[in-house]
N, C-alpha and C positions, 0 to 999 in steps of 0.2 A: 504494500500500500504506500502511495506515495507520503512523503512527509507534508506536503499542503495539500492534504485531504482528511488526512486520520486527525486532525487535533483541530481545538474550537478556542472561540475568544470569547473566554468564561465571564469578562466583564462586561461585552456587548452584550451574552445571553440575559445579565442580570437585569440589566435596562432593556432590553427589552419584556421580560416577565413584569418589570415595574410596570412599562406603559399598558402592557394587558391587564396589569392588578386596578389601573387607575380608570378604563373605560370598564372593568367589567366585563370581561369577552376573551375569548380564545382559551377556555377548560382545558382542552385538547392538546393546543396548543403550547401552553404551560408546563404538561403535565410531560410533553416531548422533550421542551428546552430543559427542564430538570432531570432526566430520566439522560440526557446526553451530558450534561453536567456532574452528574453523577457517574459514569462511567468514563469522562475525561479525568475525576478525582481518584480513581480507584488506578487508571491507567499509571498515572501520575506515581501515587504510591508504591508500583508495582518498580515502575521502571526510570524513579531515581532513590528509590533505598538506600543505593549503598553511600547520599550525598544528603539526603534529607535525614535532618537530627530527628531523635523519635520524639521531643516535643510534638515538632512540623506536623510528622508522621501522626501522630494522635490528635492533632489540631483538626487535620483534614478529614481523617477517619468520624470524628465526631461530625464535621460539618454535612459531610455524605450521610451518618446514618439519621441527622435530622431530615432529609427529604424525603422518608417513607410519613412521617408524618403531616409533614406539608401534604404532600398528596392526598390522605384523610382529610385534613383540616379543607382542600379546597372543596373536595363534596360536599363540606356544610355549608360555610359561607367566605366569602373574599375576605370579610373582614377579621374574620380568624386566620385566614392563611396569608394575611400582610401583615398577622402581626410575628407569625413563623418562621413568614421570611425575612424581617426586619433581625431577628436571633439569627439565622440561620449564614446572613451575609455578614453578622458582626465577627460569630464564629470562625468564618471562611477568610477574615480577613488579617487573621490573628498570627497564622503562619507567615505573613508580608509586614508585621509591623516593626523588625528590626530590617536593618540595612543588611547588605552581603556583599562580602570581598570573595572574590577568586583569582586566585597565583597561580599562574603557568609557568610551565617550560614550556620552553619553543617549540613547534614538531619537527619531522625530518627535513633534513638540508640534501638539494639536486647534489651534490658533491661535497667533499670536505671542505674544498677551498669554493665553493659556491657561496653566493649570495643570495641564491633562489631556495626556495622549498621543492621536495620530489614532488609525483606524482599520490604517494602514500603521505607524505607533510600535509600536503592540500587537502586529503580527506582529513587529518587528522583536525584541522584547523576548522572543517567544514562540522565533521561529528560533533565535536565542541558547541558550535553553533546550536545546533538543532537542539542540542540537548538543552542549553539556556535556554535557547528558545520556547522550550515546553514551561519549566517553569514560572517565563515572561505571562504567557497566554493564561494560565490558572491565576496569575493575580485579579483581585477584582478591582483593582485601581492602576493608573497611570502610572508609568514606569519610565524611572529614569536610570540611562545607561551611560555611564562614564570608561574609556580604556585607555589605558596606558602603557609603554613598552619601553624598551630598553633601547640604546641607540646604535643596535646591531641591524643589518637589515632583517634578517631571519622573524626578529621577534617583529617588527612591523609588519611586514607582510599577514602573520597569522593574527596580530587583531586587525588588521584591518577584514582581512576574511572571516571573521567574527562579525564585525560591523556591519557588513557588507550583506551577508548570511542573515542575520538576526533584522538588518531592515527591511529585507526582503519578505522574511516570513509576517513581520509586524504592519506591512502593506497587504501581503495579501488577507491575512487576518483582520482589517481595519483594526487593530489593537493604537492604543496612544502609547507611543513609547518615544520618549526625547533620546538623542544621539549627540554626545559630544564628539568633534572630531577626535581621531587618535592621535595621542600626544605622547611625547617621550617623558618619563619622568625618570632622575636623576638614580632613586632607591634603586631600579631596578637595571642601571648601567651594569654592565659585566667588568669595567676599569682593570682588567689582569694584561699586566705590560708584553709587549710584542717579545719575538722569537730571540731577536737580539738581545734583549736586556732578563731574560731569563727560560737559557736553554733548558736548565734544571727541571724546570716546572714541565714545560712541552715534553722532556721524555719520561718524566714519570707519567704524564697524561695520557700518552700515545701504549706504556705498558697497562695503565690500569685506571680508569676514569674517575672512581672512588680511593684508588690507593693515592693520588693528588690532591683528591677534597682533606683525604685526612691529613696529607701532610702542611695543606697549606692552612688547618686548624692549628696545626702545631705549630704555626712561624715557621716552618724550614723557606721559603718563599722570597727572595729580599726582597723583589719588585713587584712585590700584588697588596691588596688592599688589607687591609683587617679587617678579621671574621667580626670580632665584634661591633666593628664601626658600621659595618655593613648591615649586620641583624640589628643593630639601632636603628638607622635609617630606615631598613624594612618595615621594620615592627611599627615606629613612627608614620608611615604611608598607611600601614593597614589600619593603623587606629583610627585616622583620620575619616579613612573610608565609611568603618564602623559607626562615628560618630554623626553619620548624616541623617537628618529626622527621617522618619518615612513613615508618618505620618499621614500624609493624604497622596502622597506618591512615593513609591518603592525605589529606594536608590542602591543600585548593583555597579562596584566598583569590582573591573577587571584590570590585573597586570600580566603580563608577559616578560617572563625574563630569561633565566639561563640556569642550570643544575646549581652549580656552587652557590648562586644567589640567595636562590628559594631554600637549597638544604639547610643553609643558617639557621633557617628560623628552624624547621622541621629539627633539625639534632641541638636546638637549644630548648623546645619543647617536649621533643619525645627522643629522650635518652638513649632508646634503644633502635634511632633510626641507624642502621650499618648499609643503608644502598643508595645512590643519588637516586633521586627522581626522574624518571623514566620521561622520554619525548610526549609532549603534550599532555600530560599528566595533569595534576592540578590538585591545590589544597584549596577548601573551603572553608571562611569565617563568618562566624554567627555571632552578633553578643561578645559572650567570653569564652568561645570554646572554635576551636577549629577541628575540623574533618581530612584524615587522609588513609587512603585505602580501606576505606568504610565505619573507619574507626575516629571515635571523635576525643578529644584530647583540652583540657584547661591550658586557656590563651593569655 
């Protein structure tokens, strides 16, 4: 099934059931747009668990199983079932009332020494999309999307094929979603000095791509950045992100950057991280907790 067909733009369903609650007409019709809403809620659960916190996950679950009620309530009268669903969309919107960061690594690169993404990059950068994009579509309010990357070409290319992807779906879905252009931001630079001023690093790199991360945690490194200054700076970009109301619109702060970057954070919060993060990978923050390989973690 293609991807602009199987999923629905949960917040036009809802205004539209309003304008049927308000003339009194379309039973039928109601009882359709809920019965599709409820099985985009259910889809949703199924197939982003391993990214949705089980607050989320139990947020939505409730909100779903209020509509077997609504749908009693509307055989009696409108005025019971406006007031089910006035609960019903407070409920639903309770999973969108903090902000969310997500941090990448870049996907695959046409060559080592390329500047372009493969054939497999593009999708990688394209899945990514779709996948935000589902959770985009279940919000019941307006969506604001900011990205950011790092000043390699590799990481811009993949948000902007994020950008790209996610406005395309948010057109065809008439969803509101505001788009900042993609912009560089400093956090998420890669700054590890060129070939000349440290051979050291390139062949330990070149033998083991984690046995480099750990050395250059240890200072062995002269000409590359500090782990710490760098998970400051990080950690300072994601807070910021965190801290944007979303309130009456949902704001989703994406970065793109590079393995050593993002592991900062990942092996200063989970002790027991021993593997860099994987091409196009990605950690998710919520609040005060972040999400990696399905497992969620105190931020």
């Amino acid at each position: 099934m293609s991807f602009f067909t199987r999923l629905i733009n949960i917040e036009d369903y809802l205004k539209r059931i309003d304008r049927l609650v308000r003339t009194r007409s379309g039973i039928k019709e109601i009882k359709e747009l809920l019965k599709k809403i409820s099985d985009y809620i259910l889809y949703l659960e199924g197939n982003h668990k391993t990214s949705l916190h089980p607050n989320e996950i139990a947020q939505l679950s409730k909100a779903k199983n209020i509509i077997t009620g609504l749908e009693v309530a509307l055989g009696e009268s409108f005025d019971k079932f406006s007031a089910g669903f006035d609960n019903f969309k407070a409920e639903l919107n309770k999973p969108f009332e903090l902000a969310t960061v997500y941090l990448l690594r870049h996907p695959e690169k046409a060559t080592e020494k390329s500047r372009s993404l493969s054939h497999q990059g593009v999708k990688q950068a394209k899945n990514f999309a779709e996948y935000l994009a589902e959770e985009i579509l279940c919000s019941p309010k307006p969506v604001n999307v900011v990205i950011n990357c790092s000043d390699i070409r590799r990481t811009y290319l993949f948000a902007e094929i994020i950008r790209k992807k996610l406005k395309q779906s948010s057109d065809f879905y008439n969803k509101n979603v505001r788009f900042s252009i993609v912009s560089q931001h400093p956090a998420l630079f890669f700054r590890f000095s060129d070939a000349g001023k440290e051979q050291v690093y390139l062949d330990d790199y070149k033998k083991d791509e984690n046995y480099a991360f750990v050395n250059w945690l240890k200072g062995k490194y002269k000409y590359t950045p500090d782990p710490a200054k760098v998970e400051a700076e990080l950690e300072a970009w994601i807070r910021e992100g965190l801290s944007k109301s979303s309130e009456n619109v949902w704001n989703i702060l994406v970065g793109v950057s590079h393995s050593f970057i993002v592991d900062t954070i990942l092996v200063s919060k989970i002790r027991s991280h021993k593997k860099v993060i994987g091409l196009a990978d990605f950690i998710k923050f919520v609040g005060g907790e972040m999400c990696y390989k399905e497992k969620w973690h105190t931020f």
